[in-house]
VOBA-1610 file (N, C-alpha, C; in pm, whole numbers, padded with zeros to 5 digits, always signed):
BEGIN
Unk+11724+11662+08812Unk+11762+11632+08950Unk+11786+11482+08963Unk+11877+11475+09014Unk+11905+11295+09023Unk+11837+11237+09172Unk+11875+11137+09190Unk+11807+11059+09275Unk+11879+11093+09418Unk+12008+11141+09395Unk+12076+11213+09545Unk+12058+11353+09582Unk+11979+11405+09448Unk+11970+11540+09518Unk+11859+11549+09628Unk+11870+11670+09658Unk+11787+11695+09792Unk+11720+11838+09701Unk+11586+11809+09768Unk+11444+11962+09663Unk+11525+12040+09757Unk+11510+12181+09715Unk+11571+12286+09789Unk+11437+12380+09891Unk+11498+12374+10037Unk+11386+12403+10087Unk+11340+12569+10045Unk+11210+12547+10105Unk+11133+12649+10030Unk+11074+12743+10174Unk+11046+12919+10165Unk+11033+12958+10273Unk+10992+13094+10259Unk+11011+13187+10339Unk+11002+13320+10296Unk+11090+13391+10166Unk+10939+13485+10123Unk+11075+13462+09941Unk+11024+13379+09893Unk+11016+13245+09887Unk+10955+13176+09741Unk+10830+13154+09727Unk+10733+13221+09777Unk+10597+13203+09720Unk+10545+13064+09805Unk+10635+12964+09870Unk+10593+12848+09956Unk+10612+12857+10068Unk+10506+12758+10129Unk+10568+12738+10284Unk+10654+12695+10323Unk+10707+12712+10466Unk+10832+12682+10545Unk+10830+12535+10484Unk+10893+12421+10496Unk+10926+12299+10513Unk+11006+12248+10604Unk+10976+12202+10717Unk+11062+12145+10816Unk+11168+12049+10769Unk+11245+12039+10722Unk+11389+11949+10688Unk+11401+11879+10812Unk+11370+11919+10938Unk+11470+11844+11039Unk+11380+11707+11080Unk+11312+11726+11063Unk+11194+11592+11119Unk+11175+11517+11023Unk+11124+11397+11008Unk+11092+11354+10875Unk+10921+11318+10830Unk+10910+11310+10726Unk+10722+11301+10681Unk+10743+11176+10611Unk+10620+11130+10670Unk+10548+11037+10623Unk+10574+11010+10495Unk+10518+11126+10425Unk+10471+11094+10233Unk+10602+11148+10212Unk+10705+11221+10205Unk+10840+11200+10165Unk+10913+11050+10273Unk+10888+10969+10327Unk+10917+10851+10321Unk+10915+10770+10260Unk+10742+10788+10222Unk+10656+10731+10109Unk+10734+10706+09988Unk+10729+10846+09927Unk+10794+10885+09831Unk+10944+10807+09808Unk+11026+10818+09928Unk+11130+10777+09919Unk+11151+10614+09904Unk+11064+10559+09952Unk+11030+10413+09954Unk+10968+10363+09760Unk+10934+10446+09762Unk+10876+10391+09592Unk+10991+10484+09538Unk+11113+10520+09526Unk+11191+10540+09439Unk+11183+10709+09398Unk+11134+10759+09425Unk+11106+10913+09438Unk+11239+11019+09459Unk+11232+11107+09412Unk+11296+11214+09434Unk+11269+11344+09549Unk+11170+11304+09606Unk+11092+11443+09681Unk+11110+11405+09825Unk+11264+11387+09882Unk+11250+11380+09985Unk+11420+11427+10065Unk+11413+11435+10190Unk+11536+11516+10253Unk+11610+11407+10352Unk+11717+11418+10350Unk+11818+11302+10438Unk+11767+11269+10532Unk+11671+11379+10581Unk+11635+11275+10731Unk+11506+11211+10706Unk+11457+11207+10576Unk+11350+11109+10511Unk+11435+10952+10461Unk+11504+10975+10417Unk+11583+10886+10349Unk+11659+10825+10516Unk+11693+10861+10589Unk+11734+10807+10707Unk+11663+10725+10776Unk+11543+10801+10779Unk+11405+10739+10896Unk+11327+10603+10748Unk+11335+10595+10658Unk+11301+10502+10578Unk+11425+10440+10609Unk+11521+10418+10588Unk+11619+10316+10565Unk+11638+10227+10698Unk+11602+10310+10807Unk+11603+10256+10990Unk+11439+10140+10961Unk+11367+10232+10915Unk+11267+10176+10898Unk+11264+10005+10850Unk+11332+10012+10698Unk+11311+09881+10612Unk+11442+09826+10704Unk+11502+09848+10760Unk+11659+09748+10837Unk+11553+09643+10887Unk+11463+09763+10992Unk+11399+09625+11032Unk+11240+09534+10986Unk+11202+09644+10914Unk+11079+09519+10812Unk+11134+09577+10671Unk+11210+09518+10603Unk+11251+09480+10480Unk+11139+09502+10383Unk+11038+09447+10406Unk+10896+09428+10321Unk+10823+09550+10291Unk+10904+09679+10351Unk+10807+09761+10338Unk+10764+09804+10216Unk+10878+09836+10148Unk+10932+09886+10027Unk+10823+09824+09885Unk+10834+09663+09889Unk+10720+09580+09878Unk+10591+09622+09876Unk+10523+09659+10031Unk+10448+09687+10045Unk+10379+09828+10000Unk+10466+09906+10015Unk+10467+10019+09943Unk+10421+10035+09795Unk+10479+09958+09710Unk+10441+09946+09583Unk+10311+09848+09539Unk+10314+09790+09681Unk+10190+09706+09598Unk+10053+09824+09649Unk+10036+09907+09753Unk+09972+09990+09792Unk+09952+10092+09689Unk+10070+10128+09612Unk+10040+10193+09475Unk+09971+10103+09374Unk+09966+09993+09372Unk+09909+09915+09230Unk+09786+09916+09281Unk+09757+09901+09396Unk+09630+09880+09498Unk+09548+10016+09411Unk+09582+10132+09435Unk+09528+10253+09392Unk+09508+10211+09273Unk+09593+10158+09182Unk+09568+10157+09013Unk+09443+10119+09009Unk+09452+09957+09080Unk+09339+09893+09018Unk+09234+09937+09058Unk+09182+09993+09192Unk+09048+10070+09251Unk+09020+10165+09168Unk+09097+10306+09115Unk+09067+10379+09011Unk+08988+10301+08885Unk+09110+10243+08876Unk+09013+10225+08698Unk+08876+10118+08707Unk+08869+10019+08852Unk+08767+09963+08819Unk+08613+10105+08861Unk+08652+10189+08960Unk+08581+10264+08985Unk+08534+10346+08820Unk+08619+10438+08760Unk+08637+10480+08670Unk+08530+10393+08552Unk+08552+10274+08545Unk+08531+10161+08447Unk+08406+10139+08476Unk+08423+10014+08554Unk+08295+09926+08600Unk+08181+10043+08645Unk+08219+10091+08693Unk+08167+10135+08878Unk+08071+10282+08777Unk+08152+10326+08707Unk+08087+10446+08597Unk+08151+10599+08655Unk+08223+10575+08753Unk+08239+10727+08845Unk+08323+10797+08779Unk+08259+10945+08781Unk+08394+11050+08764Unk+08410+11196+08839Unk+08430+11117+08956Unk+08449+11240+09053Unk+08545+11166+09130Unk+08609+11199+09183Unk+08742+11178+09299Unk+08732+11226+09348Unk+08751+11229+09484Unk+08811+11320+09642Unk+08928+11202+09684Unk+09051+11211+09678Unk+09132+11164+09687Unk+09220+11238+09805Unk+09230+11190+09957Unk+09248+11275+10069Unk+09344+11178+10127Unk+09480+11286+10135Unk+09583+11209+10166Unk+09678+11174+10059Unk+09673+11267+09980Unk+09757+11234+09814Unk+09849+11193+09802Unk+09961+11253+09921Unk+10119+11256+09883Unk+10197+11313+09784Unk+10269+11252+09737Unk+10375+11343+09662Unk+10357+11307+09520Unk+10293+11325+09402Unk+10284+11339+09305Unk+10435+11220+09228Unk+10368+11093+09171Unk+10435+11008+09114Unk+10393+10897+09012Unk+10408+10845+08946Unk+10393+10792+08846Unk+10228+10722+08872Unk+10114+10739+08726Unk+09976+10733+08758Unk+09920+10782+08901Unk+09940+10887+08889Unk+09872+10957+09014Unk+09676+10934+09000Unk+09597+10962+09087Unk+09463+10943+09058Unk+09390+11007+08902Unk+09453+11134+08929Unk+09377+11197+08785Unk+09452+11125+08615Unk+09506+11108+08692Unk+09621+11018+08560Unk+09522+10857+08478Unk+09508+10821+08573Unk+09470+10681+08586Unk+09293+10677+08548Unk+09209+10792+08615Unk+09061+10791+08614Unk+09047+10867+08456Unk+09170+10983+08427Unk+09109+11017+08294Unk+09116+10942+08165Unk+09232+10853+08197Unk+09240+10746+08068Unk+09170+10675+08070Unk+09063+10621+08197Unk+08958+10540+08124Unk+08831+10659+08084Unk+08817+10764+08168Unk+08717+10856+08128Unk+08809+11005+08123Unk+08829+11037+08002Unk+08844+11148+08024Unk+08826+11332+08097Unk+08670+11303+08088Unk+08625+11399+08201Unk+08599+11409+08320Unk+08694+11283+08358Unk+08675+11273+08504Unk+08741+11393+08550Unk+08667+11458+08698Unk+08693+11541+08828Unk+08772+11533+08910Unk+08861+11554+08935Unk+08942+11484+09100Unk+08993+11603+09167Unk+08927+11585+09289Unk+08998+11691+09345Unk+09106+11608+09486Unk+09202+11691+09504Unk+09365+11608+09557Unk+09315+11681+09733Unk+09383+11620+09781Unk+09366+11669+09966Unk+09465+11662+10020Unk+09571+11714+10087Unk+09652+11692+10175Unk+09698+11810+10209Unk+09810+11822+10376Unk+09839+11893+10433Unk+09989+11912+10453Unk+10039+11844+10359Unk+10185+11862+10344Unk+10255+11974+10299Unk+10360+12070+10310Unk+10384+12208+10264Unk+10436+12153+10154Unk+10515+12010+10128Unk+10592+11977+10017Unk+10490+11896+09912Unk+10364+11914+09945Unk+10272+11849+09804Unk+10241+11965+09752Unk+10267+12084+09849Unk+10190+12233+09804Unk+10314+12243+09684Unk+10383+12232+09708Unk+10469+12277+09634Unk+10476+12229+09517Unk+10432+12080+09485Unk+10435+12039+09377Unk+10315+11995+09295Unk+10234+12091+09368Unk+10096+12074+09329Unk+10084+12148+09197Unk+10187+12172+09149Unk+10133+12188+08950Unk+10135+12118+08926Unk+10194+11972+08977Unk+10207+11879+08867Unk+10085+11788+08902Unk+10036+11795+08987Unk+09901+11720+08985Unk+09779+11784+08941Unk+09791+11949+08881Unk+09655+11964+08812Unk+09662+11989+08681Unk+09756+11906+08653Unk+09761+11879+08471Unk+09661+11789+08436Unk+09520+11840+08395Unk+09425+11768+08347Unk+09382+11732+08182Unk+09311+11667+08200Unk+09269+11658+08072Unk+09232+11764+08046Unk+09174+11771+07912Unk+09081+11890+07834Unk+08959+11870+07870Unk+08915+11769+07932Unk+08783+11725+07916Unk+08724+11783+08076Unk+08824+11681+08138Unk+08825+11687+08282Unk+08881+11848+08351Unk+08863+11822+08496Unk+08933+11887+08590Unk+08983+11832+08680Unk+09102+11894+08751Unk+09138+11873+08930Unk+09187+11980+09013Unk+09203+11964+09096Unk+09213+12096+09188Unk+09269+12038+09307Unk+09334+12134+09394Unk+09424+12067+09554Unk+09421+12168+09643Unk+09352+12088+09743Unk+09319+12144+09854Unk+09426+12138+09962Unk+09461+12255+09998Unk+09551+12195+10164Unk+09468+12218+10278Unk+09446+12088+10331Unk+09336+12084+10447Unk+09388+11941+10520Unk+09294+11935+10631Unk+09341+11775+10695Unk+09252+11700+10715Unk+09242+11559+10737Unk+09145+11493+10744Unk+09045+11512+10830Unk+09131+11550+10986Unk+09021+11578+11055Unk+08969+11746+11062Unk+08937+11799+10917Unk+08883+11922+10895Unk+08786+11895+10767Unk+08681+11805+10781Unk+08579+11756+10672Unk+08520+11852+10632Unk+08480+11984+10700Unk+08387+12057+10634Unk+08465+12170+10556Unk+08613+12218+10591Unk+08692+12259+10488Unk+08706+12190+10375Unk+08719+12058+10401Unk+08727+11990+10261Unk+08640+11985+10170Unk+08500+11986+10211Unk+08377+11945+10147Unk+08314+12097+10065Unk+08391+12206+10171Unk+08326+12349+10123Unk+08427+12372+09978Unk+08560+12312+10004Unk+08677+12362+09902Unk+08628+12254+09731Unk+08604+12113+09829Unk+08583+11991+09662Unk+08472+12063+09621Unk+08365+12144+09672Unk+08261+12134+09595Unk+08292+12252+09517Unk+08407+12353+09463Unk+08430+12434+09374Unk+08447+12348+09250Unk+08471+12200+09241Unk+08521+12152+09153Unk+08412+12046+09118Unk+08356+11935+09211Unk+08291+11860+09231Unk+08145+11879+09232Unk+08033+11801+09161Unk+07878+11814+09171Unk+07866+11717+09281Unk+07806+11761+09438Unk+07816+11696+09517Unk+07664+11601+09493Unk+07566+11662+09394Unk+07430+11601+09386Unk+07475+11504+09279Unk+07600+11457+09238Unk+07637+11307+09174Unk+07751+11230+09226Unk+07762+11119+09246Unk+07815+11022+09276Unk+08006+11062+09314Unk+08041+10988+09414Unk+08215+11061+09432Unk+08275+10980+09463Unk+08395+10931+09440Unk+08462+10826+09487Unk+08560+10910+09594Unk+08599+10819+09719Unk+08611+10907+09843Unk+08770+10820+09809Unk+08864+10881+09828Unk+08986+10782+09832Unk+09066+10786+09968Unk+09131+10700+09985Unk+09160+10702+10173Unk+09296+10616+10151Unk+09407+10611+10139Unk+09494+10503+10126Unk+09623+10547+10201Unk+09618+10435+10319Unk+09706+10412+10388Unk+09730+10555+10444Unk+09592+10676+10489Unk+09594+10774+10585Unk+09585+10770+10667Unk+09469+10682+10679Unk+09405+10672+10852Unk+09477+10666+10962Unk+09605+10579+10892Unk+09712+10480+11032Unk+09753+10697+11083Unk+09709+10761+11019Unk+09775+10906+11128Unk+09658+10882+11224Unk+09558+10870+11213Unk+09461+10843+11318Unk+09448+10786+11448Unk+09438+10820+11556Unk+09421+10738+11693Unk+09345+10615+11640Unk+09369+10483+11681Unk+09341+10379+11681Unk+09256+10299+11857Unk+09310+10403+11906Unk+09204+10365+12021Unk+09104+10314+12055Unk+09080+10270+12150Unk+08947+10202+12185Unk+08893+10141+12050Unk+08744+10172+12049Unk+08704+10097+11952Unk+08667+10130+11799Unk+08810+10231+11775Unk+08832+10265+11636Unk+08719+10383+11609Unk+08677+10467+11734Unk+08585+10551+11706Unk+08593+10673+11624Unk+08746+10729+11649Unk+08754+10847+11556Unk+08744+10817+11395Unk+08817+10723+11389Unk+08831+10679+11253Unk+08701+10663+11186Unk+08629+10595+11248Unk+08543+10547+11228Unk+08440+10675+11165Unk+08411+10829+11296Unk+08349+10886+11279Unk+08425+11015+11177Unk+08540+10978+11161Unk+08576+11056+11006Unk+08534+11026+10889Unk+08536+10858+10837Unk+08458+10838+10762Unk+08321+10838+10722Unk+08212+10815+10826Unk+08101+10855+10888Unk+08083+10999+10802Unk+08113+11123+10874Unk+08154+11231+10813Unk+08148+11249+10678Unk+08243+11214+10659Unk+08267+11193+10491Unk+08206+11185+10371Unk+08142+11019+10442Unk+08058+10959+10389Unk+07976+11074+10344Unk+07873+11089+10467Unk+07784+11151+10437Unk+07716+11272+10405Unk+07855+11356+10356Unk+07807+11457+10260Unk+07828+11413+10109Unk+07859+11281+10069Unk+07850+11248+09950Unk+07691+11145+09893Unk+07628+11150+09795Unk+07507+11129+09780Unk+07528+10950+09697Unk+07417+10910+09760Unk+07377+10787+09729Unk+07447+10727+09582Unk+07486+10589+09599Unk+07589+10556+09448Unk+07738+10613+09446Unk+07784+10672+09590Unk+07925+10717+09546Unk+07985+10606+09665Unk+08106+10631+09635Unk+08198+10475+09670Unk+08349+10494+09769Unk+08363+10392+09844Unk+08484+10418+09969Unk+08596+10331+09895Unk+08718+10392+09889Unk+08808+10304+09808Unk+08936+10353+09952Unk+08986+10249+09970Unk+09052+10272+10182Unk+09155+10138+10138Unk+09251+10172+10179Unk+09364+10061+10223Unk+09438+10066+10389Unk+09479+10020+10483Unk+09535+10058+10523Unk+09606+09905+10637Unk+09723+09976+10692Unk+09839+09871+10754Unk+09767+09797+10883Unk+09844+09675+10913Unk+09778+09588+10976Unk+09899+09597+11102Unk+09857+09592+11213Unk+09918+09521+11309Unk+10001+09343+11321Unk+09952+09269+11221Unk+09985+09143+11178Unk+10111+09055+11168Unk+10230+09155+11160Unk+10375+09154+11121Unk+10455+09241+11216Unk+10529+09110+11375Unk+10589+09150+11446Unk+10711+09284+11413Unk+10762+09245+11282Unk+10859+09332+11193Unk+10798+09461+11216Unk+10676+09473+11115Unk+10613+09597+11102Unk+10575+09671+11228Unk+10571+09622+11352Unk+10498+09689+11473Unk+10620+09733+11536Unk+10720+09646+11537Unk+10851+09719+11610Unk+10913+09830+11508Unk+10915+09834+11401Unk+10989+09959+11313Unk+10864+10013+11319Unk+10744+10026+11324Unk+10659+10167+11353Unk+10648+10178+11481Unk+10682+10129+11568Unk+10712+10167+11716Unk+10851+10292+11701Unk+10932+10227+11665Unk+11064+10302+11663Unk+11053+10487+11584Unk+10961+10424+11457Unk+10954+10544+11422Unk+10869+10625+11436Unk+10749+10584+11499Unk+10705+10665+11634Unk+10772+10758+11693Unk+10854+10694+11755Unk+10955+10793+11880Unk+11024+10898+11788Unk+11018+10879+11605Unk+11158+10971+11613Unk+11111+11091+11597Unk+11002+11148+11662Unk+10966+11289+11634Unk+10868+11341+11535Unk+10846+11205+11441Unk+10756+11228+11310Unk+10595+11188+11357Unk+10504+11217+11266Unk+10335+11198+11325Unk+10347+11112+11331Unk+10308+10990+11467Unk+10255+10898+11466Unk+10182+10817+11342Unk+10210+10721+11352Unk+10144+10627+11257Unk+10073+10520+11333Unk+10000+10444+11303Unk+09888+10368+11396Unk+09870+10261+11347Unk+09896+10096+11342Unk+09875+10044+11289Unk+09751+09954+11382Unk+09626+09886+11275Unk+09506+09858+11321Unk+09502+09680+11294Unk+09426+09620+11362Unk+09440+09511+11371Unk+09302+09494+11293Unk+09316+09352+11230Unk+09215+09330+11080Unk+09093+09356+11083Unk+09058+09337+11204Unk+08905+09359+11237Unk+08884+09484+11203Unk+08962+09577+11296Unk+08932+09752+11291Unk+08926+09776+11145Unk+09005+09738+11017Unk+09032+09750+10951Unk+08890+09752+10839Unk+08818+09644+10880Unk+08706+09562+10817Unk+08592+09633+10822Unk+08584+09707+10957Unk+08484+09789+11013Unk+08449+09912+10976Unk+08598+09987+10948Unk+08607+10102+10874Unk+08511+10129+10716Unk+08462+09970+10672Unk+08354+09990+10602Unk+08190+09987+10613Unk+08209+09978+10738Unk+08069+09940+10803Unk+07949+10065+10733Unk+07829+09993+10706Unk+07719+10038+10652Unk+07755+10085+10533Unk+07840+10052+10437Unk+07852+10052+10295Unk+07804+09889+10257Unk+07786+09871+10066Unk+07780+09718+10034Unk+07947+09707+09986Unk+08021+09597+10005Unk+08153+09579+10014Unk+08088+09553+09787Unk+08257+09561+09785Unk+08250+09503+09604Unk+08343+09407+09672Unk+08317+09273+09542Unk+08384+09193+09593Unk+08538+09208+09537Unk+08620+09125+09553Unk+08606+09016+09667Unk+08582+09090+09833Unk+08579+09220+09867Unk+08519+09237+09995Unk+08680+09276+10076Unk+08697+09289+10201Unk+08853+09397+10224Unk+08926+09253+10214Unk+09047+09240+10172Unk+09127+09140+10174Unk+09244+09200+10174Unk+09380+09112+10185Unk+09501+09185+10175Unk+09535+09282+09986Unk+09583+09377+09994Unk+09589+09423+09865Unk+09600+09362+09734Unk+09691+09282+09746Unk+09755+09217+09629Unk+09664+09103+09569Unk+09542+09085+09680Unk+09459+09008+09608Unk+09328+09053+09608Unk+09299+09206+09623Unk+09172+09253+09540Unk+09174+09292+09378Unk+09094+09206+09277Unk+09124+09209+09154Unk+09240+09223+09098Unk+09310+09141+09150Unk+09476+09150+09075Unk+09503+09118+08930Unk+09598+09229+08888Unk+09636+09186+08752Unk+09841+09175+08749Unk+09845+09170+08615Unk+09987+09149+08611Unk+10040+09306+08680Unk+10201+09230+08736Unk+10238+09378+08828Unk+10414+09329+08765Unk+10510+09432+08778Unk+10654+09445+08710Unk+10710+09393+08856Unk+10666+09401+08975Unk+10716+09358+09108Unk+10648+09252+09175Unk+10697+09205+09232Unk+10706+09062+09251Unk+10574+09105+09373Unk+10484+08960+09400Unk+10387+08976+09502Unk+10437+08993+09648Unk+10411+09086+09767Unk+10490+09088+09877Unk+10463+08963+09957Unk+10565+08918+10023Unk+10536+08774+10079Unk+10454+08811+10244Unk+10469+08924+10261Unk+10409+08991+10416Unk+10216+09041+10358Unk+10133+08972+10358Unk+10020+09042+10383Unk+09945+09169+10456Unk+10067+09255+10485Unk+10066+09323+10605Unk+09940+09455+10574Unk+09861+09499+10437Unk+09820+09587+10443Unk+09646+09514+10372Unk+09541+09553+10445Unk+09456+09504+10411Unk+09333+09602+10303Unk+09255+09628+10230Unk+09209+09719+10165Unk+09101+09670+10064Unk+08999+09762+09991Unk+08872+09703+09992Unk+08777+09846+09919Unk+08717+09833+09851Unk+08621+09939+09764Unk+08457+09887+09838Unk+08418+10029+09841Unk+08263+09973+09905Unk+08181+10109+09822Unk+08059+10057+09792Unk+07907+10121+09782Unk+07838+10222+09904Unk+07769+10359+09861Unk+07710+10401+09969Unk+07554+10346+09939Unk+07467+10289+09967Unk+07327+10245+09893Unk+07307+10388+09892
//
């Protein structure tokens, strides 16, 4: 399939769910923004309206993927973990989580989360595991924690350590008031996972006039809301964990290593690995 084709939608008859073509998603934006194939004209439309007017996204986008690299493997590495709950997956693309955690440990666990009909679909290609390891994919939503927690634990020992992954989901979240839902999803979360397991969270800043007017716009066009949080909210979202350092900063400068793309000149997405004591 080349880079102009369009996936063929999927429906009654093929064993998948409907896929709405007419609206556009998020993670086929996503997708379409990091160079991807898994997405439909009016993804590729609502991204391109998008970057007209913050340019940087695209940027940002990829450094949000390197962001993931490096949290995996130091988790994986340093940190000793091999369990994943990775919620909010997207579309299956180059070092996906299980990709990345089994090459430093092979028997690492990961189980995938999202509610997209078009990750369902391509969810073989994310449970190609090791021999050692496993993964598994749940379709559930964030704000349905105890589906999630009843489904990871077919895969997952919840009485050892889990790395919770969260990147650049939340912004679907009401941002309201004083960041309470968000807040009490992670809360949630948290705490059906046991002492020594770890919050690995990125997410977009209010910071960049650019960025607030093109997610204003694409707001309106019919697609889920996106929410962007101002640094503080952002900071908080780790509250009562111990931060690893350097502690939430903009992406590109938590433990950075060499990257094939250039550093984004917009700081616009802030993100951060934390400890449960």
């Amino acid at each position: 399939m080349t880079d102009n084709d369009t996936p063929a939608p999927e429906g009654p008859g093929t064993g998948h769910p409907k896929i709405d073509t007419t609206v556009p998603h998020s993670a086929r934006i996503w997708n379409y923004w990091l160079g991807g194939k898994d997405n439909y004209p009016v993804d590729r439309e609502a991204g391109e309206a998008f970057r007209r007017i913050y340019p940087g996204i695209t940027d940002l986008a990829r450094a949000s993927r390197y962001f993931l690299g490096r949290a995996v493997r130091f988790l994986a590495g340093e940190a000793g973990i091999r369990q994943f709950l990775d919620i909010g997956t997207g579309l299956p693309t180059v070092d996906n989580t299980h990709e990345i955690a089994q090459r430093v440990a092979p028997e690492s666990r990961i189980v995938y989360v999202d509610n997209d009909p078009l990750v369902l679909v391509h969810a073989n290609a994310l449970l190609t595991s090791s021999p050692e390891g496993a993964t598994s994919y749940i379709e559930a939503d964030l704000h349905d924690p105890d589906t999630i927690m009843r489904e990871a634990a077919k895969t997952l020992d919840f009485d050892k350590p889990i790395a919770l992954i969260l990147m650049q989901i939340l912004g679907h979240v009401s941002n309201e008031g004083d960041d309470e839902e968000a807040r009490s999803i992670i809360r949630g979360l948290m705490d059906a996972l046991p002492s020594g397991s770890y919050l690995a969270l990125n997410d977009s800043t209010d910071t960049n006039p650019a960025n607030v007017e093109a997610t204003r716009r694409y707001n309106e066009g019919g697609a889920a809301p996106y929410h962007l949080r101002r640094p503080e909210q952002i900071e908080r979202l780790f509250d009562g964990l111990e931060l690893v350092e350097p502690g939430v900063v903009p992406i590109n400068e938590w433990r950075p290593d060499p990257s094939p793309f250039e550093t984004p000149s917009d700081e616009g997405v802030l993100g951060g690995v934390a400890r449960k004591p």
